[in-house]
CHARMM internal coordinates of N, CA and C (Angstrom, degrees):
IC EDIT
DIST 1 N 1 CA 1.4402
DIST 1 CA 1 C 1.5272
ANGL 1 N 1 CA 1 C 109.46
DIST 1 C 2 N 1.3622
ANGL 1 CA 1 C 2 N 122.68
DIHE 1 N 1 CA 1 C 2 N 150.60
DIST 2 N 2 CA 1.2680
ANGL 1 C 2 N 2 CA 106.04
DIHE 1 CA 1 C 2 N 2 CA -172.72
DIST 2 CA 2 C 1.4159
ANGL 2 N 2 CA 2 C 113.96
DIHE 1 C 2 N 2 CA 2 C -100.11
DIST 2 C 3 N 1.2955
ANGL 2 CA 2 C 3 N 105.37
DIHE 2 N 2 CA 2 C 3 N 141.70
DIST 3 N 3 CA 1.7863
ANGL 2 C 3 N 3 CA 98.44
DIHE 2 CA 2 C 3 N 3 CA 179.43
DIST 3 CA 3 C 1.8001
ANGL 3 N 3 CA 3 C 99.02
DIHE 2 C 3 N 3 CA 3 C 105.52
DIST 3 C 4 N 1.0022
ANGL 3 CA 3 C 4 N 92.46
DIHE 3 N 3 CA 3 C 4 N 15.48
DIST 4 N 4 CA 1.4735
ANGL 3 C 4 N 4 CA 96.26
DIHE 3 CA 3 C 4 N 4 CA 174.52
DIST 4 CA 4 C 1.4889
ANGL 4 N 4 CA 4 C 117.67
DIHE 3 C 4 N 4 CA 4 C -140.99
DIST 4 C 5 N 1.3250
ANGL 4 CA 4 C 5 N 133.03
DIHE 4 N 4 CA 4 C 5 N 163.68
DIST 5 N 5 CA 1.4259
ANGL 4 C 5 N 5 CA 124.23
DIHE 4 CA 4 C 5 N 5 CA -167.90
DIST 5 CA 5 C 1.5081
ANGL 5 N 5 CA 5 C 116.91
DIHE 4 C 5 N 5 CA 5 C -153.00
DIST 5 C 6 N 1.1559
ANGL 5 CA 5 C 6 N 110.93
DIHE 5 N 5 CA 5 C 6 N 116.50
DIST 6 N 6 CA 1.5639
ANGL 5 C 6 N 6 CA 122.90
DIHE 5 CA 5 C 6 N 6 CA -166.68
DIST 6 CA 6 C 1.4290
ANGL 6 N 6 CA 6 C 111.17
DIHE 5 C 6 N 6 CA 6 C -84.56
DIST 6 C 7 N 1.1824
ANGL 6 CA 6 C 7 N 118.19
DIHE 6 N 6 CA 6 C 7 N 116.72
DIST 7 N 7 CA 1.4474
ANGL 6 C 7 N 7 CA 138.49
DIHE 6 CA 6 C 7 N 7 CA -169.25
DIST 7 CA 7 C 1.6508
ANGL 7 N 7 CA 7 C 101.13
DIHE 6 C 7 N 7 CA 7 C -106.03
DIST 7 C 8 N 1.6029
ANGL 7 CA 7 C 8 N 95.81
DIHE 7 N 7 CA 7 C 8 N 108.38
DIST 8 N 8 CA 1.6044
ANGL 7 C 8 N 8 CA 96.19
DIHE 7 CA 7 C 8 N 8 CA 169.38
DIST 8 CA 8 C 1.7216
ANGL 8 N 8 CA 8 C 97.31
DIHE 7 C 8 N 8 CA 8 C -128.23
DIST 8 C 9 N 1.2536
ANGL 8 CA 8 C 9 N 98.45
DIHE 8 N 8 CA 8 C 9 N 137.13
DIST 9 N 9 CA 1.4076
ANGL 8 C 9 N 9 CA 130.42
DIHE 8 CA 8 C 9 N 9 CA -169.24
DIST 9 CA 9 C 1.5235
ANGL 9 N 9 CA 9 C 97.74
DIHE 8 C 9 N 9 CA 9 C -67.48
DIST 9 C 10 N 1.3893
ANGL 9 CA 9 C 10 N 112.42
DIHE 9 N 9 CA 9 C 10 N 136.89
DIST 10 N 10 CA 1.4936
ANGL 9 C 10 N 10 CA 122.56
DIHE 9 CA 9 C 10 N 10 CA 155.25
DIST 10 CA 10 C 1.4549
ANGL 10 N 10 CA 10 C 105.66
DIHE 9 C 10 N 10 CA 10 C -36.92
DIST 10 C 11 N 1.6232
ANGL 10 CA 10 C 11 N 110.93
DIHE 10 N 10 CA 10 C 11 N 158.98
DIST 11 N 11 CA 1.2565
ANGL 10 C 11 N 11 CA 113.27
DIHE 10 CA 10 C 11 N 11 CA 159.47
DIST 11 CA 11 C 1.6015
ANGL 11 N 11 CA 11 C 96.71
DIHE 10 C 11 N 11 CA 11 C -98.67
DIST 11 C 12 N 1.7593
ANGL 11 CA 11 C 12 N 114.35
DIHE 11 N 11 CA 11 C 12 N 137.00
DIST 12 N 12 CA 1.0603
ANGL 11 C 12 N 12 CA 115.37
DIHE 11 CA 11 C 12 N 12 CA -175.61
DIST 12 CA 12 C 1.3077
ANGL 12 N 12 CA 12 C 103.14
DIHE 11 C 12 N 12 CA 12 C -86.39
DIST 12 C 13 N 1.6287
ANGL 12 CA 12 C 13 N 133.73
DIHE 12 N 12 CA 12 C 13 N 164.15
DIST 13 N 13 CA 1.2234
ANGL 12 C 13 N 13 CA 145.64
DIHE 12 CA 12 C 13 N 13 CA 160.33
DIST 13 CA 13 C 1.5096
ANGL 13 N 13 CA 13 C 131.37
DIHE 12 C 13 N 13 CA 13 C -141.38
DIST 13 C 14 N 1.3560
ANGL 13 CA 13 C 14 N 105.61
DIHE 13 N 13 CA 13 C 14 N 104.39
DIST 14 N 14 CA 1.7173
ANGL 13 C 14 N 14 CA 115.56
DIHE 13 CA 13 C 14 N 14 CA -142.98
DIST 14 CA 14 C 1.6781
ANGL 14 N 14 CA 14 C 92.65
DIHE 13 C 14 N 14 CA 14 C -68.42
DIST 14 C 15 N 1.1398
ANGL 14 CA 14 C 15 N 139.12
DIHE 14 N 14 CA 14 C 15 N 148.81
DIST 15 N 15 CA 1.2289
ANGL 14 C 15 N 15 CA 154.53
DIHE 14 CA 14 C 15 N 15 CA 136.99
DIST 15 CA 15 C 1.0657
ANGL 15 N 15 CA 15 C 117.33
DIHE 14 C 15 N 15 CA 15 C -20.33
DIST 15 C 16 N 1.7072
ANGL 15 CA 15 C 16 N 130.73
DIHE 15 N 15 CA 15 C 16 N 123.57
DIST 16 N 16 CA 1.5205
ANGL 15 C 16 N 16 CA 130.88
DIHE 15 CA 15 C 16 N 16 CA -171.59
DIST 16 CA 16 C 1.6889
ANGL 16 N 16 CA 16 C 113.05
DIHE 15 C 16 N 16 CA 16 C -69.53
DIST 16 C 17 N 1.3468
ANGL 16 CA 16 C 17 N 93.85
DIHE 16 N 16 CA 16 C 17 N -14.12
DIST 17 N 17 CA 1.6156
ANGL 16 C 17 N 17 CA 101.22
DIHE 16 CA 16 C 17 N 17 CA -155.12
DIST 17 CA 17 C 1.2089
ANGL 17 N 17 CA 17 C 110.06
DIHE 16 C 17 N 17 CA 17 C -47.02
DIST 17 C 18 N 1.2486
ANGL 17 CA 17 C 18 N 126.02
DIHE 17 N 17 CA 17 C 18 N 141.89
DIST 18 N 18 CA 1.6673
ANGL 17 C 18 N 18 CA 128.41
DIHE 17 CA 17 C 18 N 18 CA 166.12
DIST 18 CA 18 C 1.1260
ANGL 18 N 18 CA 18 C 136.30
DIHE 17 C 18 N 18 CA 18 C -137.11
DIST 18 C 19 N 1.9890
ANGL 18 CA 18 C 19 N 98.42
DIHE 18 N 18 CA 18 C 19 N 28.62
DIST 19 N 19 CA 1.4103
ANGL 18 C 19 N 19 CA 126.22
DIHE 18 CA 18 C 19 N 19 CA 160.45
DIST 19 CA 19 C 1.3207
ANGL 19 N 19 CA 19 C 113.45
DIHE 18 C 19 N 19 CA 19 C 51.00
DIST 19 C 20 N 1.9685
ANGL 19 CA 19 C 20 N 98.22
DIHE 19 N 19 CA 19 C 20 N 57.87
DIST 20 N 20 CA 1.4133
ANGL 19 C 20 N 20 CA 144.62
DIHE 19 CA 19 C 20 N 20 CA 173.06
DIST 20 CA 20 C 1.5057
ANGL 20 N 20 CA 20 C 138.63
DIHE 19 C 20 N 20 CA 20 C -120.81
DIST 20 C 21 N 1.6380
ANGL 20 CA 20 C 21 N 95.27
DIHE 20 N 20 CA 20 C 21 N 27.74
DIST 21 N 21 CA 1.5012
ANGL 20 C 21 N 21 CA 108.41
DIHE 20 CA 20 C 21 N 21 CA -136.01
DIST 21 CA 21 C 1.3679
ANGL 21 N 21 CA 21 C 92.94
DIHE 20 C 21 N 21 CA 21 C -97.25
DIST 21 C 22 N 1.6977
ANGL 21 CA 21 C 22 N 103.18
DIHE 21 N 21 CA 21 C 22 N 98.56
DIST 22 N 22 CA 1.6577
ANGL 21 C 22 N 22 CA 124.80
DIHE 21 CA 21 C 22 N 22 CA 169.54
DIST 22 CA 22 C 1.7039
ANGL 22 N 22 CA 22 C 93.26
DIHE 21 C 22 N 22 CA 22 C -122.76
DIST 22 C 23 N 1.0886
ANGL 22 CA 22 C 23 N 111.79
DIHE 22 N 22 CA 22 C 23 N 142.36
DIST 23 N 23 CA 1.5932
ANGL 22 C 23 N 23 CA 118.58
DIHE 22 CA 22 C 23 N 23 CA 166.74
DIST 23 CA 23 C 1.3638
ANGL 23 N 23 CA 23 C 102.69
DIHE 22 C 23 N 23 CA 23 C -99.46
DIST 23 C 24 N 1.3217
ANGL 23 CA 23 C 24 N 124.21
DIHE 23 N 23 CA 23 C 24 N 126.87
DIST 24 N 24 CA 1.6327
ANGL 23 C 24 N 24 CA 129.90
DIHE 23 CA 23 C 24 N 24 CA 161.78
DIST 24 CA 24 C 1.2430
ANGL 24 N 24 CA 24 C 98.37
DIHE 23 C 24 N 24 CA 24 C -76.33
DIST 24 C 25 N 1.6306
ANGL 24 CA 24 C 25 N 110.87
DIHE 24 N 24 CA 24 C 25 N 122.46
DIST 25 N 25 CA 1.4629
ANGL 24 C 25 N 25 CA 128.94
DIHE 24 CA 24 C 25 N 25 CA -172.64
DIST 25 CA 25 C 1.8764
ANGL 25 N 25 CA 25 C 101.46
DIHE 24 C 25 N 25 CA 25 C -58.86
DIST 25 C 26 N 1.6085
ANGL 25 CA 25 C 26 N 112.62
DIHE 25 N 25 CA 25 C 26 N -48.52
DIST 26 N 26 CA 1.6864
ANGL 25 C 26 N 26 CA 115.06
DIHE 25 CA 25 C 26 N 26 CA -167.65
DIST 26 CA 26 C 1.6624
ANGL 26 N 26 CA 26 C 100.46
DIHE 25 C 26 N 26 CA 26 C -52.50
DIST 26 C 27 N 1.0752
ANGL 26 CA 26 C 27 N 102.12
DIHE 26 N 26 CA 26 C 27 N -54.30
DIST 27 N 27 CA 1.5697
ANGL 26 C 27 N 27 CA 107.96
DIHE 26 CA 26 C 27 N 27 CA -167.13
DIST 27 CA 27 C 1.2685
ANGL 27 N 27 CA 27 C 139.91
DIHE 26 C 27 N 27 CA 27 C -98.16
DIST 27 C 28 N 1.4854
ANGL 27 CA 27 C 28 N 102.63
DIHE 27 N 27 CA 27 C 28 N -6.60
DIST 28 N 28 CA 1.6825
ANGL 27 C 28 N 28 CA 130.42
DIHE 27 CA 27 C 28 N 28 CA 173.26
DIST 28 CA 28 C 1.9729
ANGL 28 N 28 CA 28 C 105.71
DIHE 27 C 28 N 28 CA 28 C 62.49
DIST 28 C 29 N 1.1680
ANGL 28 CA 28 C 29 N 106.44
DIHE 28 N 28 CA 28 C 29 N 22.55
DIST 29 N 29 CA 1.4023
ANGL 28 C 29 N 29 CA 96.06
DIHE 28 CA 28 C 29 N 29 CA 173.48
DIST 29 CA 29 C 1.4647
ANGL 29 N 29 CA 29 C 106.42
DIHE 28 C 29 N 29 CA 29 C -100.64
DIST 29 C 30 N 1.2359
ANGL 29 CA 29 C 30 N 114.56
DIHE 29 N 29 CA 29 C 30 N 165.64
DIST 30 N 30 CA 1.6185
ANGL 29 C 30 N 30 CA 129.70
DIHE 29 CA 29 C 30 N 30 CA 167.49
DIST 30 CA 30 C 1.4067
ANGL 30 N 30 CA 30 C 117.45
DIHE 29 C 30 N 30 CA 30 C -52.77
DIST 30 C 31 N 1.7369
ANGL 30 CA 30 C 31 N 141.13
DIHE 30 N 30 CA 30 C 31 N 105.62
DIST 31 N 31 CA 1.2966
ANGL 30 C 31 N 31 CA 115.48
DIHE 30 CA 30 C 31 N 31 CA 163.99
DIST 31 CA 31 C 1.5614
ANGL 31 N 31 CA 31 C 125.29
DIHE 30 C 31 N 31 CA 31 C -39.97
DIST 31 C 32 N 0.9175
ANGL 31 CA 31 C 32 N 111.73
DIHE 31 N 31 CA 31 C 32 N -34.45
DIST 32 N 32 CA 1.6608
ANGL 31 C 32 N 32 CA 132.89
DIHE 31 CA 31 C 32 N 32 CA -173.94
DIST 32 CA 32 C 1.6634
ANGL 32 N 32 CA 32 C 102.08
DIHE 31 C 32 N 32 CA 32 C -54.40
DIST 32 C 33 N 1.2739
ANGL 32 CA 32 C 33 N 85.36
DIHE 32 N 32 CA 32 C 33 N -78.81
DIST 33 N 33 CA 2.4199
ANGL 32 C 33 N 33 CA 92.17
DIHE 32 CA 32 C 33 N 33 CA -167.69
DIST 33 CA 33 C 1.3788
ANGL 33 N 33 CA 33 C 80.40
DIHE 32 C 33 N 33 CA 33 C -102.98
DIST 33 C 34 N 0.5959
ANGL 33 CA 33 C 34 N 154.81
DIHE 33 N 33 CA 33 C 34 N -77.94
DIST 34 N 34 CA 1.8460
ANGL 33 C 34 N 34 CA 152.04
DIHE 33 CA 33 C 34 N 34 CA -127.92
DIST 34 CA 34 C 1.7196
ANGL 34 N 34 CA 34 C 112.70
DIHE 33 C 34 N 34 CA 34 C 105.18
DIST 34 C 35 N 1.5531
ANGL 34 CA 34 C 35 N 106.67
DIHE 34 N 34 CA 34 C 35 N 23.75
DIST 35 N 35 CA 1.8766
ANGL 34 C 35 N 35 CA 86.85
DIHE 34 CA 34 C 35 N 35 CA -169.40
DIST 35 CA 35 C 1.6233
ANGL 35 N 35 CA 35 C 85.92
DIHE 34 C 35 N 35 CA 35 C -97.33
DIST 35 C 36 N 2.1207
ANGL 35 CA 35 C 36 N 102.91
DIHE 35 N 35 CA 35 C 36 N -172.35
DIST 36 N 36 CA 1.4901
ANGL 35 C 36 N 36 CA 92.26
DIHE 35 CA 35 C 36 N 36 CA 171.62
DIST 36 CA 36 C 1.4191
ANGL 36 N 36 CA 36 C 100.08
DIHE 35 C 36 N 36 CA 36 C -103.44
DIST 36 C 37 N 1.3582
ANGL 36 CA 36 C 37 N 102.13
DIHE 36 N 36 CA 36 C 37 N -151.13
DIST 37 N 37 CA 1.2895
ANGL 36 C 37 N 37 CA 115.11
DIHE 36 CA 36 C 37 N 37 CA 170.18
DIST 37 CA 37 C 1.6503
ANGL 37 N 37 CA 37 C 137.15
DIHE 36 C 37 N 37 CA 37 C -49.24
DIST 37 C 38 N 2.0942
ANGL 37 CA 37 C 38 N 76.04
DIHE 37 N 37 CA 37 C 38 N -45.34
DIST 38 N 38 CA 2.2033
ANGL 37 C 38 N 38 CA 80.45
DIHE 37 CA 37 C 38 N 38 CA 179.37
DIST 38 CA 38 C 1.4399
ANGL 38 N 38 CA 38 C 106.65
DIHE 37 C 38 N 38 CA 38 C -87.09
DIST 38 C 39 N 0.6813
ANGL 38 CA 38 C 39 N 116.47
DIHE 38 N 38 CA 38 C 39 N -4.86
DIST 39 N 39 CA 2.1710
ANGL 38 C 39 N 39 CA 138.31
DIHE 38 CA 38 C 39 N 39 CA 173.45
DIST 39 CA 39 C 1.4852
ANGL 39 N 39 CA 39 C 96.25
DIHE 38 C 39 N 39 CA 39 C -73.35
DIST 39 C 40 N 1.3852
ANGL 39 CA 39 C 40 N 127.95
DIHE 39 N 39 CA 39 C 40 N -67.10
DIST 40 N 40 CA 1.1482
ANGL 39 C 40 N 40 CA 117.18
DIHE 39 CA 39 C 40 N 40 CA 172.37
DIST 40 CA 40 C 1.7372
ANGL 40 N 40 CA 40 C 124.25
DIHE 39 C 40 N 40 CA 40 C -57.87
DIST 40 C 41 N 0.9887
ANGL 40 CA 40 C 41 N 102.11
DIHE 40 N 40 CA 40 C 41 N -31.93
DIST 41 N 41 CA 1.7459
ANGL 40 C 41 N 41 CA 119.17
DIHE 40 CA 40 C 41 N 41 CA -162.00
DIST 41 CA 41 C 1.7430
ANGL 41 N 41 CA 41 C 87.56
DIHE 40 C 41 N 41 CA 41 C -72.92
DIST 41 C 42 N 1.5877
ANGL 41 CA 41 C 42 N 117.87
DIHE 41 N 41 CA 41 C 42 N -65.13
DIST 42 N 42 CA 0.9678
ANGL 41 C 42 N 42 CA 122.70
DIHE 41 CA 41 C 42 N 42 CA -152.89
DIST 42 CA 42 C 2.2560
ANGL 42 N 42 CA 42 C 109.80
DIHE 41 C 42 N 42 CA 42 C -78.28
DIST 42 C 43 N 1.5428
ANGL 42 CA 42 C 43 N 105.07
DIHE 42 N 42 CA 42 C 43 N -18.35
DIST 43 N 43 CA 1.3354
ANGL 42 C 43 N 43 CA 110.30
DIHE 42 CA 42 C 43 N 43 CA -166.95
DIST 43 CA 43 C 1.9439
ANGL 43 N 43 CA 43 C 113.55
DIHE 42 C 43 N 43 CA 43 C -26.19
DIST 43 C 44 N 1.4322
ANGL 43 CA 43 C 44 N 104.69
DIHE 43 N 43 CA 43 C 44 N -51.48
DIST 44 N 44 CA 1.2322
ANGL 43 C 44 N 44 CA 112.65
DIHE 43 CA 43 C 44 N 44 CA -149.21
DIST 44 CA 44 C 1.3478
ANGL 44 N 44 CA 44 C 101.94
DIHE 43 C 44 N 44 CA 44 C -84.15
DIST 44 C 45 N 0.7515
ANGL 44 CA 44 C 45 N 153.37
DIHE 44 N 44 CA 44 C 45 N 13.80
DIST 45 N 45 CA 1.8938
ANGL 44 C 45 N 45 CA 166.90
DIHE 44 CA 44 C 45 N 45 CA -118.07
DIST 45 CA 45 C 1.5816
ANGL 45 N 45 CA 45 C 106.08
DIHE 44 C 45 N 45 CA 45 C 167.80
DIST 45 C 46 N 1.2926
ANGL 45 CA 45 C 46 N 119.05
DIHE 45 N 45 CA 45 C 46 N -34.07
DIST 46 N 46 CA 1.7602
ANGL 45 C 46 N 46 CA 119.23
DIHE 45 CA 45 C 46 N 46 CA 177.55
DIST 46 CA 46 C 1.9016
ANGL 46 N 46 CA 46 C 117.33
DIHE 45 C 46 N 46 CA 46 C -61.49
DIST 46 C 47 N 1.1957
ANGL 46 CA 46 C 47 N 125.54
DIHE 46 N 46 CA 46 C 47 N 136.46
DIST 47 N 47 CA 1.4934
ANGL 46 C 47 N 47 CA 137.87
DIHE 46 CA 46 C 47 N 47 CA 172.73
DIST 47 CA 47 C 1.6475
ANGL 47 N 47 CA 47 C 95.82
DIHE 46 C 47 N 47 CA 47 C -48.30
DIST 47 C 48 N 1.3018
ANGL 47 CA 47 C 48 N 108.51
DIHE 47 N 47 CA 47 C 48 N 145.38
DIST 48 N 48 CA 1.4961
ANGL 47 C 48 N 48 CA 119.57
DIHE 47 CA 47 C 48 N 48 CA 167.01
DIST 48 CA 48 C 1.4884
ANGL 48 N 48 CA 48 C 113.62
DIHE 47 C 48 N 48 CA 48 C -55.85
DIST 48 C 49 N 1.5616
ANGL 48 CA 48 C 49 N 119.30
DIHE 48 N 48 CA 48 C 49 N -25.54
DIST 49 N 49 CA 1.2447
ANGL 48 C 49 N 49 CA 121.42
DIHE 48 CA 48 C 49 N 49 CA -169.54
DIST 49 CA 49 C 1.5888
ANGL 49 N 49 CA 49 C 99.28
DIHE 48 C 49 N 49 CA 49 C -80.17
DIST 49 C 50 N 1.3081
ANGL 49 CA 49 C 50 N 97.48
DIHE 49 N 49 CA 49 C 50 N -29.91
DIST 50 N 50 CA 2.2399
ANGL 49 C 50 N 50 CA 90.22
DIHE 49 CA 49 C 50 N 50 CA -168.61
DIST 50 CA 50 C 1.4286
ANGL 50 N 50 CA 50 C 82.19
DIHE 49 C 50 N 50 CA 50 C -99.48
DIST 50 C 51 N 1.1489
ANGL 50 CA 50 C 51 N 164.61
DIHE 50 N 50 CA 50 C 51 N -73.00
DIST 51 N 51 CA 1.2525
ANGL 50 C 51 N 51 CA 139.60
DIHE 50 CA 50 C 51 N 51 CA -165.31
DIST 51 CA 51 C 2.0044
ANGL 51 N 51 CA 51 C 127.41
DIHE 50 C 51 N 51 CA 51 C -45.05
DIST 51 C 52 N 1.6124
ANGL 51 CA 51 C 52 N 102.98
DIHE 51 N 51 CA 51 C 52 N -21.15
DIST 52 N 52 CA 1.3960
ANGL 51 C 52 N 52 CA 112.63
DIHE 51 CA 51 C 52 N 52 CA 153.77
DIST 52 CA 52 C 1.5846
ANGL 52 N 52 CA 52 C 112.07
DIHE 51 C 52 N 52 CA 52 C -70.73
DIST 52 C 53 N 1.0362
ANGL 52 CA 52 C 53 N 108.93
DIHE 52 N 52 CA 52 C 53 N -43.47
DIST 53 N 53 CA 2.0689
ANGL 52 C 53 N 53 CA 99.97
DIHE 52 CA 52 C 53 N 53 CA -165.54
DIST 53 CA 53 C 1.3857
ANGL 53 N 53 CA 53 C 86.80
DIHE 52 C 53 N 53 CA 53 C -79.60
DIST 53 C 54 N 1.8379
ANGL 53 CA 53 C 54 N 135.57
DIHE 53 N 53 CA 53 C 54 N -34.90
DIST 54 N 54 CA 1.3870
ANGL 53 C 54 N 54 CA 100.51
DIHE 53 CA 53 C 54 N 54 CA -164.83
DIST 54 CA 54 C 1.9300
ANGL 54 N 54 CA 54 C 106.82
DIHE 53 C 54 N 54 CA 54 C -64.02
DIST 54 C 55 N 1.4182
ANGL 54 CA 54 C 55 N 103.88
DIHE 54 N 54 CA 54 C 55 N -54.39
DIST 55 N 55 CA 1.7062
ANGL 54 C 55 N 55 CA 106.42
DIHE 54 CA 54 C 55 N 55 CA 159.10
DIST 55 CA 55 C 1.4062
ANGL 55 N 55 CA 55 C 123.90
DIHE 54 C 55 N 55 CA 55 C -4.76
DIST 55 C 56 N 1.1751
ANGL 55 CA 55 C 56 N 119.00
DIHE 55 N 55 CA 55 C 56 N -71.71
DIST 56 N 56 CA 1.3828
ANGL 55 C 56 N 56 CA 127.40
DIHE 55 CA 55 C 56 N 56 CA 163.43
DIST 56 CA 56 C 1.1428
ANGL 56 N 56 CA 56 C 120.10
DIHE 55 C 56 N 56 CA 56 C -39.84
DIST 56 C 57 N 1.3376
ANGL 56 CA 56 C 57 N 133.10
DIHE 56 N 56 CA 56 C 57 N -44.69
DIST 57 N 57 CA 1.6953
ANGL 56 C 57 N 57 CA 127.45
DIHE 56 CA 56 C 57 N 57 CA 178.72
DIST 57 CA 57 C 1.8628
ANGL 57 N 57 CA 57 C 105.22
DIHE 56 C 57 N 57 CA 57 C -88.56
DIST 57 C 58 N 1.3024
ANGL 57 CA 57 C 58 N 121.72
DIHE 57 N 57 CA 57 C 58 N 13.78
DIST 58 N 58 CA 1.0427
ANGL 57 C 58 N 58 CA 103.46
DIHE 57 CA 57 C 58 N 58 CA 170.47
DIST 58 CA 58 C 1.5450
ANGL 58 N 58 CA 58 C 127.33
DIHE 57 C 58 N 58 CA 58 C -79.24
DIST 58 C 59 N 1.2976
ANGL 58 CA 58 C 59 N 93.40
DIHE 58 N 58 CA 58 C 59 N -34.90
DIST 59 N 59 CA 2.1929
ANGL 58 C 59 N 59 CA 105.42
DIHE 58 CA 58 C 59 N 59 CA -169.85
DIST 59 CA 59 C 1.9952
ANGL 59 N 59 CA 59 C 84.16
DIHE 58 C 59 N 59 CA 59 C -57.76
DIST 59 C 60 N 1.2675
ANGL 59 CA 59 C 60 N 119.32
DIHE 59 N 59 CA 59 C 60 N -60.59
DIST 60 N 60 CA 1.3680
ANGL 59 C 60 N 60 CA 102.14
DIHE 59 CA 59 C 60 N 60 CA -164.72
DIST 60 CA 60 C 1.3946
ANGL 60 N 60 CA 60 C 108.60
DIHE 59 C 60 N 60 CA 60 C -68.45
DIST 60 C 61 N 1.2984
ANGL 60 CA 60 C 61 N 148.28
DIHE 60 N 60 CA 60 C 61 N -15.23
DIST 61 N 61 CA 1.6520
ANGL 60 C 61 N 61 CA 142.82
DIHE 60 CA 60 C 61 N 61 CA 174.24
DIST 61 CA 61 C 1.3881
ANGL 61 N 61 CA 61 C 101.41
DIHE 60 C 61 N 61 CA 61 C -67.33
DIST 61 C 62 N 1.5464
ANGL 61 CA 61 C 62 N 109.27
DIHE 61 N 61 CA 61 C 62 N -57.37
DIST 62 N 62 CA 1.9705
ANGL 61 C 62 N 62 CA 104.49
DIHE 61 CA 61 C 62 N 62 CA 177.07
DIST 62 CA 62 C 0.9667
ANGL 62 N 62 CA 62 C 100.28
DIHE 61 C 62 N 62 CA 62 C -35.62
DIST 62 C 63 N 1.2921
ANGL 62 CA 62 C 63 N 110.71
DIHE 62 N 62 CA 62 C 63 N -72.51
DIST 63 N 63 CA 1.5477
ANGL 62 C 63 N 63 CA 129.31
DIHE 62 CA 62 C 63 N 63 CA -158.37
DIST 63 CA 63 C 1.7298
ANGL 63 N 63 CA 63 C 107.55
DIHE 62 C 63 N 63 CA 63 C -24.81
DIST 63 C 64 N 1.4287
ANGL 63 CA 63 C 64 N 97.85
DIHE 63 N 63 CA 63 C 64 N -55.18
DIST 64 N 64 CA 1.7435
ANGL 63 C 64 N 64 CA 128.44
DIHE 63 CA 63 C 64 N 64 CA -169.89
DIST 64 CA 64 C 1.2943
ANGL 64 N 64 CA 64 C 101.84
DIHE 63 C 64 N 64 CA 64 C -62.24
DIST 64 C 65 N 1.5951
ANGL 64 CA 64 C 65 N 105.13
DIHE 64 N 64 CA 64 C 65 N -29.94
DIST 65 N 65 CA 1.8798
ANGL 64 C 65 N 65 CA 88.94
DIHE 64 CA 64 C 65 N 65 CA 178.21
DIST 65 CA 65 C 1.7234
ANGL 65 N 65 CA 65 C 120.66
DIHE 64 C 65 N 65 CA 65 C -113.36
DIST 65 C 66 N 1.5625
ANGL 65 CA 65 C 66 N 80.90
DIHE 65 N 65 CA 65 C 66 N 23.88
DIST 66 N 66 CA 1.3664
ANGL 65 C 66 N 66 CA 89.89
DIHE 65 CA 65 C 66 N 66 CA -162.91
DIST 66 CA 66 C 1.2285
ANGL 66 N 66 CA 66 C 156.19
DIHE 65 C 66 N 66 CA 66 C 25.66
DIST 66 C 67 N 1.8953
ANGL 66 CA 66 C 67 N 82.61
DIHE 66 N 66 CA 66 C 67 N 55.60
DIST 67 N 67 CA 1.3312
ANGL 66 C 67 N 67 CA 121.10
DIHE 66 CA 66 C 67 N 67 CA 167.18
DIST 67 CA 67 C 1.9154
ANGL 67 N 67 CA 67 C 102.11
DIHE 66 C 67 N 67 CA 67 C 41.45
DIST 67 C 68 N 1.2187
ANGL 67 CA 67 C 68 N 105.27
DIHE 67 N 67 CA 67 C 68 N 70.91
DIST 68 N 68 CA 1.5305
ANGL 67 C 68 N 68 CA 131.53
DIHE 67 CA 67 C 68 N 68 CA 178.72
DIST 68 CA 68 C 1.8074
ANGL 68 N 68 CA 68 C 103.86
DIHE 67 C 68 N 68 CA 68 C -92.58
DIST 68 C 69 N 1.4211
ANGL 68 CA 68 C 69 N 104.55
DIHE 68 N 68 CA 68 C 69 N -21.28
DIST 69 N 69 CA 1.7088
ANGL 68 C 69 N 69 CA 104.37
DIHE 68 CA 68 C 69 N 69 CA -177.58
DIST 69 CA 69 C 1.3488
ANGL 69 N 69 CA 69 C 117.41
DIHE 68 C 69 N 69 CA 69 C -60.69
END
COOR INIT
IC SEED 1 N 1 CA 1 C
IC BUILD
């Protein structure tokens, strides 16, 4: 209708963090979530779309550090 304005909500995407925050020196990821530094730095300011793909590479980074967090 015109003169009216449809408000659709971000998709939210909660933060991996799980207040584990050791950096593994080899690989610079978080024991905790697996992100790095600019992953952490940048989370709260990042598009839903790059905060989904970083998500996605986490199960294999744990994995990689074998989930030592």
């Amino acid at each position: 209708m015109p003169g009216f304005v449809t408000i659709v909500p971000a998709q939210r995407i909660e933060s991996p963090c799980v207040n584990t925050c050791q950096i593994d020196p080899a690989t610079g990821w978080c024991l905790g979530c697996g992100r790095n530094l600019d992953e952490i730095a940048s989370w709260a300011s990042g598009t839903s779309a790059w905060r989904q793909a970083v998500l996605e590479t986490l199960p294999a980074r744990k994995a990689g550090l074998g989930h030592r967090g």
